[in-house]
N, C-alpha and C positions, 0 to 999 in steps of 0.2 A: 679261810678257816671258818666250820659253823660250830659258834657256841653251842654245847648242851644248855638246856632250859634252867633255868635257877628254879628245881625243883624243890627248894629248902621255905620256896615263897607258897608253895602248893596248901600247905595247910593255913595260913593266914588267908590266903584267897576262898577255900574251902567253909572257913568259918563266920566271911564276913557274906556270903551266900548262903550259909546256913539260916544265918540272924534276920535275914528279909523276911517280912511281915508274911509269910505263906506257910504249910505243912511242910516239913523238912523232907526234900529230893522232888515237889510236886512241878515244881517248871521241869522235870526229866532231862532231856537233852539235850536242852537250851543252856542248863548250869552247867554241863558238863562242857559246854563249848563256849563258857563265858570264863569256865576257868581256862581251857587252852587259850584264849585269847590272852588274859591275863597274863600266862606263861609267857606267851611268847613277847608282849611287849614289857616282859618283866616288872609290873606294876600293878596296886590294888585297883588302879584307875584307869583304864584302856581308853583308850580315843580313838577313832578314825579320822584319817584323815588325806585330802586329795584320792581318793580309793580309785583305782584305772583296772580298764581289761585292754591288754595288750593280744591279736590278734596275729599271728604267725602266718604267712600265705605261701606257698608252694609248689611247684610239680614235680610228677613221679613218672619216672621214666617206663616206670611198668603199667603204665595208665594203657601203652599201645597194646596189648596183650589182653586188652577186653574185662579186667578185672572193678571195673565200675561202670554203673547204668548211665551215667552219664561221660560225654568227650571233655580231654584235659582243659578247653578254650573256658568251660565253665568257672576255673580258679580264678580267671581275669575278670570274668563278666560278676561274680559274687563280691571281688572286691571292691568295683565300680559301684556295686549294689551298698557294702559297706559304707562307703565313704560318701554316698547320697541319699544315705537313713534310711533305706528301706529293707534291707534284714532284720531279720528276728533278735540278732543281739543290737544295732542300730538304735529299735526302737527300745527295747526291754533297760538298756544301758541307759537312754537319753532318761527314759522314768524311773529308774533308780540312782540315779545324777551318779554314773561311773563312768570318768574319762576315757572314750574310747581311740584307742591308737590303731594301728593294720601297719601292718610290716609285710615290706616285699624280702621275702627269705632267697627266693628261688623262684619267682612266677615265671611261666614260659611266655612273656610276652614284655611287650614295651607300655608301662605306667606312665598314666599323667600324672605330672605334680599334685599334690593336694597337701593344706595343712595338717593332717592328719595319717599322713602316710609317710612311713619313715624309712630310704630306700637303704638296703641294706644287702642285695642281693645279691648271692655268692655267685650264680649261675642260672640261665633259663631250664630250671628241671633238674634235676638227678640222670644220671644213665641207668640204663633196665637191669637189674640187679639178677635178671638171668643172663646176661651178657657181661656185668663187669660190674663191679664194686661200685653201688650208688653212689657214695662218695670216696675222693683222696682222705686220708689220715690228716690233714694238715687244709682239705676244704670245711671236714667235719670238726677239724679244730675252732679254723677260720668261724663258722656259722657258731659253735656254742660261746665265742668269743663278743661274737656279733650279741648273742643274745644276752647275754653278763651286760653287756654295754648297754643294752636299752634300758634293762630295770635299773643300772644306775643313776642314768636321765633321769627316771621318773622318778628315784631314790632322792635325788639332788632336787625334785618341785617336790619335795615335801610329802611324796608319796608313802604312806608307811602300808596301805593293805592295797592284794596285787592280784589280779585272777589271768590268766592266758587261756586263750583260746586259738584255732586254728584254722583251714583252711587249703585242702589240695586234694584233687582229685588222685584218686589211689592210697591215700594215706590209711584206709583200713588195714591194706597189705602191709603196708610199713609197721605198721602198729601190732599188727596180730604175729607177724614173724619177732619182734624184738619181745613179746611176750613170752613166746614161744623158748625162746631162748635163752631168754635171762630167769624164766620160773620153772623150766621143764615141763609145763602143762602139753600136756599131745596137740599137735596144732591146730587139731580139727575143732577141735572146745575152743578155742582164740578166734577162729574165723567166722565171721557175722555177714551181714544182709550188706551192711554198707550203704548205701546210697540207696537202696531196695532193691535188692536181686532178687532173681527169680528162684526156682530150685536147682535148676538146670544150671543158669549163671552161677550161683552159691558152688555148683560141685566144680563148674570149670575154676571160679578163683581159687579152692582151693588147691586143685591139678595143679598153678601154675605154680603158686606160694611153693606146692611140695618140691616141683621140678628147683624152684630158686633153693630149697634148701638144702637138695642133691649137689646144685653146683656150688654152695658154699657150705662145706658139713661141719659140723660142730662150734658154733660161734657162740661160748659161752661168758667173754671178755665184753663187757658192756660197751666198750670202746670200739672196739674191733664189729660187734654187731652193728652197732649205729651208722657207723661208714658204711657197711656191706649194704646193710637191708632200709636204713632212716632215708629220712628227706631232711631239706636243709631248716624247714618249719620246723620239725620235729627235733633237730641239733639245737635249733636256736630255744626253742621250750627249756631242754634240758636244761643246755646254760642259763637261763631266766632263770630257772630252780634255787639252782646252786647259788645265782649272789643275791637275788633276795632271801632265801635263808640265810645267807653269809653277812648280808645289812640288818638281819632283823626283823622281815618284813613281815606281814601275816601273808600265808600263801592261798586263795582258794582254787582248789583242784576241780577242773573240768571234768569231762566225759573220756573215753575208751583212749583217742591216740592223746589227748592232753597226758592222762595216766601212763601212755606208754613210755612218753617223754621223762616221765616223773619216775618212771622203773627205772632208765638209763643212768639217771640224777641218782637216786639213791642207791644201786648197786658203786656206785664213783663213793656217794658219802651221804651212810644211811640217816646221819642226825638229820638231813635236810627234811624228813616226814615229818618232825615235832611241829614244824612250822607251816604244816599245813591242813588245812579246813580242806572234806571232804565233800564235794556238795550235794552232787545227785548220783544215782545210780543209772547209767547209760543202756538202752534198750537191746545195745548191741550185744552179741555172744561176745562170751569173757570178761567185760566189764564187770561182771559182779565177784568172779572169778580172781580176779585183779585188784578186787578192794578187798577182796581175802587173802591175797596173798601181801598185802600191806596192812593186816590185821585193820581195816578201818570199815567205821560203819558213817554212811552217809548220811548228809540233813532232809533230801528229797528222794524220792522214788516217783519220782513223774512219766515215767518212760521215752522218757527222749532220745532221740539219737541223731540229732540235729550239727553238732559240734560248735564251733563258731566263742564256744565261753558263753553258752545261752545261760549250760546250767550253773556255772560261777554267776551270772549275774541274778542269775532268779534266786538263788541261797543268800543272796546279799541283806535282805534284809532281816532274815534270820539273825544275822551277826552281829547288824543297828541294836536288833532286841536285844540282843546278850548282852551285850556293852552297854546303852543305856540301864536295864536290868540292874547290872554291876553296879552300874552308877546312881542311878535315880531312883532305884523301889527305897523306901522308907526299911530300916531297920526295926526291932522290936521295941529297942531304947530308947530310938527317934520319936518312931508313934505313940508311945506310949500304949503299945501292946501286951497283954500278956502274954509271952509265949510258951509257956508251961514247964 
């Protein structure tokens, strides 16, 4: 079950923001995201604490159908990259001290142990979702069950704020069909560059997405989409959603398939949005698309289209401000200010 927000604490929150030594609304954004934090950890006094980005890895069976610039072998080789610091969230994570995890969801290959990799894998891949239901009802159960499970681990180290990120060749497809689906938007506005396609490539990934949505029509059941057209990253995200908003956690929302993960999660159980921090706006088609269909407006517009939870970790210190903000600016009565 996800608590509604103890919205009856919003004007006490509101007030003791108002009373900091500044012009009333001049920090803009930032009190506005100092009060959702507040919300959500139901207190005038927010903390962080153990803060982690948990990475989701995967493959997509529609990967063989030429739908990304790069071969599926790359989901194994970025993880390895992962978990030996040298990605972009890697390093961005290690400077913003957020505990980073990588989870094998579904990688089509065989992983070496590592401390920081957490095996969980339903399956080497998805099947081609123009051939047969990427996933069984009861694999894509399995995987968002998997995913509940991890944020509870990190719920249990004291984890209270949670960013996800991802990782599978094809997962634009995955991503732009379950938008497609669960918002009505025409598919063509959901389908983007991906990994950098060309013009050419861009019009065949969409040929194929269409041909997949001829052979599964009308998937408007969040449930039923996710099996047909998800990967098992993208199941396990969803589930992440759902029991960190269900513990409490603060959520920060990634880029395009992190959000797509997050459409599935809230058409199941819309409170789960309260609890979450939007961070950047994703370079990819529809991403922007997507945060309007979730009434949210983001902390960054950096243009990225990287995935990984780059832009959850780059929003991260946005949030330190807010909270410390909350906690540490000097009041008017404190300083001995006039505030007029």
């Amino acid at each position: 079950m996800i608590n509604p927000l103890d919205h009856p604490l919003t004007a006490a929150l509101q007030d003791k923001i108002d009373q900091k030594t500044k012009p009333l609304g001049s920090l803009g954004r930032l009190e506005a995201l100092a009060l959702r934090i507040g919300l959500i950890q139901n207190t005038l006094s927010p903390t962080l604490t153990n803060p982690a980005i948990v990475i989701f890895a995967g493959d997509h069976g529609i990967a063989a159908n030429g739908v990304s610039a790069y071969p599926q072998s790359v989901t194994a080789q970025m993880v390895a990259n992962f978990l030996a610091g040298g990605a972009a969230i890697s390093v961005i994570a290690k400077h913003n001290r957020l505990d980073l995890w990588i989870v094998d969801a579904g990688v089509n290959a065989d992983l070496n142990r590592h401390p920081k990799l957490i095996e969980a894998k339903i399956g080497k891949g998805t099947r081609n979702f123009l051939d047969a239901p990427a996933m069984t009802e009861s694999e894509c159960a399995q995987a968002m069950q998997a995913g509940a499970d991890i944020v509870q681990e990190r719920h249990r180290a004291e984890c209270n704020c949670i960013g996800f990120g991802e990782m599978g060749i094809g997962n634009t497809s995955s991503a732009s069909l379950l938008m497609h689906c669960l918002t009505g938007i025409p598919l063509a506005q959901c389908v983007g560059r991906g990994t950098g396609l060309s013009d050419a490539q861009l019009s065949h990934k969409l040929s194929i997405l269409n041909q997949a949505l001829a052979r599964h029509p009308g998937q408007r059941d969040p449930l039923a989409a996710l099996s047909i057209f998800g990967g098992f990253e993208i199941a396990m995200m969803a589930g992440a959603y759902l029991k960190a908003a269900e513990l409490g956690m603060l959520i920060i929302v990634d880029g395009f398939i992190a959000g797509s993960a997050l459409l599935v999660a809230a058409k199941c159980h819309p409170e789960v949005l309260d609890y979450c921090v939007f961070s950047h706006v994703s370079d990819e088609q529809g991403h922007r698309a997507l945060l309007d269909h979730f009434g949210a407006q983001a902390l960054l517009d950096l243009e990225l289209r990287l995935g990984e939870g780059s832009g959850a970790a780059l929003a991260y210190p946005l949030i330190i401000s807010a909270v410390a903000m909350l906690n540490e600016m000097a009041s008017f009565a404190e300083a001995g200010v006039d505030g007029g």
